[in-house]
C-alpha positions in Angstrom: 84.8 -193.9 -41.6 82.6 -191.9 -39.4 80.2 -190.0 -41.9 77.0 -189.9 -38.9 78.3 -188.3 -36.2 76.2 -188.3 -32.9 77.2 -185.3 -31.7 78.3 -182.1 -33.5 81.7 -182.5 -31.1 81.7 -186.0 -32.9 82.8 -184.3 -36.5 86.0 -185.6 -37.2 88.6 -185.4 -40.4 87.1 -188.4 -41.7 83.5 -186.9 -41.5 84.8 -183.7 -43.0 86.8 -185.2 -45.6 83.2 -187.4 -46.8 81.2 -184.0 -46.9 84.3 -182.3 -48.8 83.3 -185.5 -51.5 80.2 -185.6 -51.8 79.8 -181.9 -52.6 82.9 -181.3 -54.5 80.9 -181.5 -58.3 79.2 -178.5 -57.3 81.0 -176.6 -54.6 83.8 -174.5 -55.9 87.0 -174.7 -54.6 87.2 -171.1 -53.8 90.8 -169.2 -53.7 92.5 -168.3 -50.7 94.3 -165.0 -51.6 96.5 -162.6 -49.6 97.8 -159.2 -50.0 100.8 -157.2 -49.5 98.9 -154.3 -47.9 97.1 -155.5 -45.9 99.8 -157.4 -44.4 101.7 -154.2 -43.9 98.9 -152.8 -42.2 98.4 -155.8 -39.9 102.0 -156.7 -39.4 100.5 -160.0 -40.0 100.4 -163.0 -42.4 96.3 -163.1 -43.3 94.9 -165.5 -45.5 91.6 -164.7 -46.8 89.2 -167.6 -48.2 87.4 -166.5 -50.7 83.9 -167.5 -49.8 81.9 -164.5 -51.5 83.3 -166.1 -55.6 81.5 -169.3 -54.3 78.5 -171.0 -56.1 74.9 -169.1 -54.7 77.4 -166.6 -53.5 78.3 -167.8 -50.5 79.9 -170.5 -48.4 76.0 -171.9 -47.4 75.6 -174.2 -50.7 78.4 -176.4 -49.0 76.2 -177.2 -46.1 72.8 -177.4 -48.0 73.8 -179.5 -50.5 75.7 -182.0 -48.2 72.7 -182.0 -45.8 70.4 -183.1 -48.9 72.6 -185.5 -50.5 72.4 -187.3 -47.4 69.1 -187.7 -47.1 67.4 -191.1 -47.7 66.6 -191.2 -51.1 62.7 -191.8 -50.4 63.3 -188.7 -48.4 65.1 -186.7 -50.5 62.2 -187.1 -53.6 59.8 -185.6 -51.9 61.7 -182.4 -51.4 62.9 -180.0 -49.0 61.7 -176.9 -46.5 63.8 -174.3 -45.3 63.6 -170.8 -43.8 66.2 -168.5 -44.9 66.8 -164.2 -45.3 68.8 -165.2 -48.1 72.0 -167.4 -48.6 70.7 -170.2 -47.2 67.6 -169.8 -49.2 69.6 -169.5 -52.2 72.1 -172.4 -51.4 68.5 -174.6 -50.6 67.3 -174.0 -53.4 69.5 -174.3 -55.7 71.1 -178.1 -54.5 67.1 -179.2 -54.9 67.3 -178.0 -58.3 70.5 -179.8 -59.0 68.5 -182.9 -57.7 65.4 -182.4 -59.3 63.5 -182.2 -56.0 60.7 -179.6 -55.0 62.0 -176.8 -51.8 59.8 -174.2 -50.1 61.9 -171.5 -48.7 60.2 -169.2 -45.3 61.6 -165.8 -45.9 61.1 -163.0 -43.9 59.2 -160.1 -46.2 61.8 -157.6 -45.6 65.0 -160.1 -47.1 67.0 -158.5 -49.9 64.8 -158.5 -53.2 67.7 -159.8 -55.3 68.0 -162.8 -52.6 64.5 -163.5 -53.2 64.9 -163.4 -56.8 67.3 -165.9 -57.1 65.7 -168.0 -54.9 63.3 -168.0 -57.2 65.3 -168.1 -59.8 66.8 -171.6 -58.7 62.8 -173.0 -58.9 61.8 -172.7 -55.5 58.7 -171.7 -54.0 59.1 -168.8 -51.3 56.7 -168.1 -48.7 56.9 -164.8 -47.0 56.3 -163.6 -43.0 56.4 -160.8 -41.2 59.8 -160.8 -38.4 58.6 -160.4 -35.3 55.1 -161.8 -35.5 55.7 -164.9 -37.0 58.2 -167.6 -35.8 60.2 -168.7 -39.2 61.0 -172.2 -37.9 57.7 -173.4 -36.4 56.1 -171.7 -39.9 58.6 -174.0 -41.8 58.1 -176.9 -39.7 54.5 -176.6 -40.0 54.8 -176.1 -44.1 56.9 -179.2 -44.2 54.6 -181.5 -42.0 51.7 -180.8 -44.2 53.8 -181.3 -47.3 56.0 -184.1 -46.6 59.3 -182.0 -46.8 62.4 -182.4 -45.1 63.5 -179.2 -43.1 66.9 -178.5 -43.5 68.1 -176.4 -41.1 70.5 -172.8 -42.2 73.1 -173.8 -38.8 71.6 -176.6 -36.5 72.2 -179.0 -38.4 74.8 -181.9 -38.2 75.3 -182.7 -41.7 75.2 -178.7 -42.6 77.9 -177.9 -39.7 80.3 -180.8 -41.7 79.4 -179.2 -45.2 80.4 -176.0 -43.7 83.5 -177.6 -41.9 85.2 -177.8 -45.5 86.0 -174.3 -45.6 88.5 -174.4 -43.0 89.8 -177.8 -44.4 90.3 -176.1 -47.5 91.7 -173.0 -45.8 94.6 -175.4 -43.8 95.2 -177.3 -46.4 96.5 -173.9 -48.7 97.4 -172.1 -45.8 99.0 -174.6 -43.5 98.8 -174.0 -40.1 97.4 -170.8 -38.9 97.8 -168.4 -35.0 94.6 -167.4 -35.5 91.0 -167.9 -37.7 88.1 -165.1 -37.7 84.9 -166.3 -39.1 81.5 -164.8 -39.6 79.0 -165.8 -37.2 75.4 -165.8 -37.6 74.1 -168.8 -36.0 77.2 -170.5 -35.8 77.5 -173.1 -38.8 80.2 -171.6 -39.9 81.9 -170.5 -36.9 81.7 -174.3 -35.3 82.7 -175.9 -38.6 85.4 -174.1 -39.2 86.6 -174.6 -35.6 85.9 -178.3 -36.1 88.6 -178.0 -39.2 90.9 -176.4 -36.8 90.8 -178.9 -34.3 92.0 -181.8 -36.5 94.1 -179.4 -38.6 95.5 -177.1 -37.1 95.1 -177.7 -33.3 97.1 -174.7 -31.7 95.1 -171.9 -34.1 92.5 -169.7 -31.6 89.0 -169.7 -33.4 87.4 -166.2 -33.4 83.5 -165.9 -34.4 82.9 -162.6 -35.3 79.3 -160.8 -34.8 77.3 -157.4 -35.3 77.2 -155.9 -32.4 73.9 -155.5 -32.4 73.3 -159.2 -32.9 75.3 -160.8 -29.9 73.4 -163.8 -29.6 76.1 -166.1 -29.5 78.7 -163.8 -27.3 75.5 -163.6 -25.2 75.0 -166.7 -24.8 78.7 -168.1 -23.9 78.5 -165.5 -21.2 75.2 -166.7 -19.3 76.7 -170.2 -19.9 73.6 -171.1 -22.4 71.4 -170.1 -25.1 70.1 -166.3 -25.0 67.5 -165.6 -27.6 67.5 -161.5 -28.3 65.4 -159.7 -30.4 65.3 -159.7 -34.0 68.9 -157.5 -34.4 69.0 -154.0 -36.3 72.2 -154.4 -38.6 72.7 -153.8 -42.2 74.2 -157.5 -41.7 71.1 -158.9 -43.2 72.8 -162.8 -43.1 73.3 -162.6 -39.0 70.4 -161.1 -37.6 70.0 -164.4 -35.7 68.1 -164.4 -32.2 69.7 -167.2 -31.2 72.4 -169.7 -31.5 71.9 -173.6 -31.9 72.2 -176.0 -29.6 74.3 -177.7 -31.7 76.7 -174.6 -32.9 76.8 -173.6 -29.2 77.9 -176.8 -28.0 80.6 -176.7 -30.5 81.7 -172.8 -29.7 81.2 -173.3 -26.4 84.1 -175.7 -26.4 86.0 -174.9 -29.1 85.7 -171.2 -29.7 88.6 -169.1 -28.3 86.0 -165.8 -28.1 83.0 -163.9 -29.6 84.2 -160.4 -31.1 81.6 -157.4 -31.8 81.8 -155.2 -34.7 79.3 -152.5 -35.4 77.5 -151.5 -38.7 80.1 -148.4 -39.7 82.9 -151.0 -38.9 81.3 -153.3 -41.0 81.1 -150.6 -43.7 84.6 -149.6 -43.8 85.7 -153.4 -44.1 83.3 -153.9 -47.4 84.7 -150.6 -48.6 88.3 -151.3 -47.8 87.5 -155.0 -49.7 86.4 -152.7 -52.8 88.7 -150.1 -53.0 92.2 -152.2 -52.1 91.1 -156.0 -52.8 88.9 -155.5 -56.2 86.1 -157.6 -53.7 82.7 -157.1 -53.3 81.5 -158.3 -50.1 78.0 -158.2 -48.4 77.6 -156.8 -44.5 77.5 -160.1 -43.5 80.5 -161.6 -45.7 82.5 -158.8 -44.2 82.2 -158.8 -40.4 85.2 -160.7 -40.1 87.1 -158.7 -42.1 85.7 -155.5 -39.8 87.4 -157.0 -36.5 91.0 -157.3 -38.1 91.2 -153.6 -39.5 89.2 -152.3 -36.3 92.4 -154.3 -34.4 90.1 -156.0 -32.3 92.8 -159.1 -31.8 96.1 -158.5 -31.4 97.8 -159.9 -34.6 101.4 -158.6 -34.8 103.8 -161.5 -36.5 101.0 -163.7 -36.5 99.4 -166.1 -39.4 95.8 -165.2 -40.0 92.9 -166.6 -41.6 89.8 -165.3 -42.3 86.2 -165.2 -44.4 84.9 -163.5 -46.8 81.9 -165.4 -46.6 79.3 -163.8 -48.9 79.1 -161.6 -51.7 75.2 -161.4 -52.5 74.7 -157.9 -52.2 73.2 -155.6 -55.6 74.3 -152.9 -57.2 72.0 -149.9 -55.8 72.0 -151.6 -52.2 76.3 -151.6 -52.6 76.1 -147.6 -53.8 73.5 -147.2 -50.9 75.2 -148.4 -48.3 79.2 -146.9 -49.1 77.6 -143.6 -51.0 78.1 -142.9 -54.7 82.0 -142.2 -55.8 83.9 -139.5 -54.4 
């Protein structure tokens, strides 16, 4: 069974299928749920996979803690680094307190305070920069070096992008096969995992990554034909203001990938508020950009099966009333 893939491209069923294993005492199975009015506004079949009810609150503690639990176990003891604005923190943090190991998390000093504070709740030690003056990965990398930790990476990361992968298996194996799959994108963990899943499941589906407009790194970057870093984005989408893709992640979109689709902040808005007020959902900006590009009718998706994320729900109260105004 191939469980060490060279390449990301190299993640097959089998590697998929040993990630969907090991993490499956502590990764829910999250529902996949539909609904009849959102159907008859699409004119589709859509299949939502319920990423935001998942443990940490989002689909990132499949990745973390697959990408730890395959660590040496030399390694492994002597804990883990990671730079995070939030769900990967959380998700980090978390799957080293599940195995008793010490983590450092690099957050950026503007990250959601209830992200930090769970974070910190799970035991970990967070470490703070400014964006924009301080590089969060050569930080981290400098952190762990001193320390002894293992940086695990929030996207470019083999063993993360297979964690990650088992939310489209789990998606095809409810919803059999689908036309078409729109997934969150920040750096691309996601995106390429879930295209991965496609590939062995469900080979004819197009892949869709969805970003913020704002934060087109990846749609940049399959454009020039390689990795564009941009500036630090200005969304609300806290969980994708990536400057750049991996090299990993791009290889995989690159090839896989049927398109990058844009949404913008207000878009993003009305899919979270839609989510509330017709799907009893909470979502977070980021969790919802995929949902933005299906009512915003950016693919054509008439008589079609559709799957999408809901990725992450770690958004609080007053931020939620902030962002979508008190009730009317």
């Amino acid at each position: 069974m191939s469980t060490s893939p060279a390449s990301a491209l190299d993640i097959d069923l089998s590697t998929i299928r040993a990630a969907a294993e090991r993490i499956s005492p502590v990764a829910h199975r999250t529902p996949v749920f539909t609904s009849r009015r959102l159907n008859d506004l699409t004119g589709a079949e859509v299949y939502i996979k319920a990423e935001h009810l998942q443990r940490t609150g989002s689909f990132k503690i499949r990745g973390a803690y697959n990408a730890i639990s395959s660590l040496p176990e030399d390694l492994r003891a002597k804990g883990v680094a990671a730079f995070s604005s939030g769900n990967h923190a959380q998700a980090v943090a978390h799957s080293a307190q599940l195995h008793e190991i010490p983590a450092v998390i690099v957050m950026p000093h503007d990250a959601p305070s209830s992200k930090r504070a769970a974070t910190e709740g799970y035991g970990a030690e967070v470490i703070t920069y400014e964006r924009g003056i301080a590089t969060r990965e050569s930080l981290t990398a400098e952190i762990a070096a001193d320390r002894g930790l293992t940086l695990i990476r929030p996207f470019d990361d083999l063993a993360v992008i297979a964690g990650q992968a088992t939310v489209g298996l789990e998606l095809f194996e409810e919803a059999g096969k689908l036309d078409a799959l729109l997934v969150c994108a920040g750096g691309g963990g996601l995106t390429s995992g879930c295209a991965l899943a496609a590939r062995e499941m469900s080979p004819t589906c197009q892949v869709y990554g969805v970003e913020p407009a704002a934060g087109d790194d990846i749609k940049q970057s399959l454009d020039a034909g390689h990795i564009i870093e941009i500036d630090v984005p200005d969304t609300i989408a806290d969980g994708q203001m990536t400057t750049s893709p991996g090299a990993h992640t791009f290889a995989v979109i690159s090839e896989l990938v049927t398109d990058i689709l844009l949404v913008s902040d207000t878009e993003i808005l009305q899919a979270m508020d839609w989510a509330f007020r017709f799907l009893n959902q909470v979502v977070e900006p980021s969790g919802a950009s995929a949902f933005a590009a299906l009512l915003a009718g950016r693919l054509p998706v008439e008589g079609k099966r559709v799957g999408l994320t809901f990725s992450g729900g770690n958004i609080d109260t007053e931020r939620f009333i902030q962002l979508l105004g008190p009730p009317a």
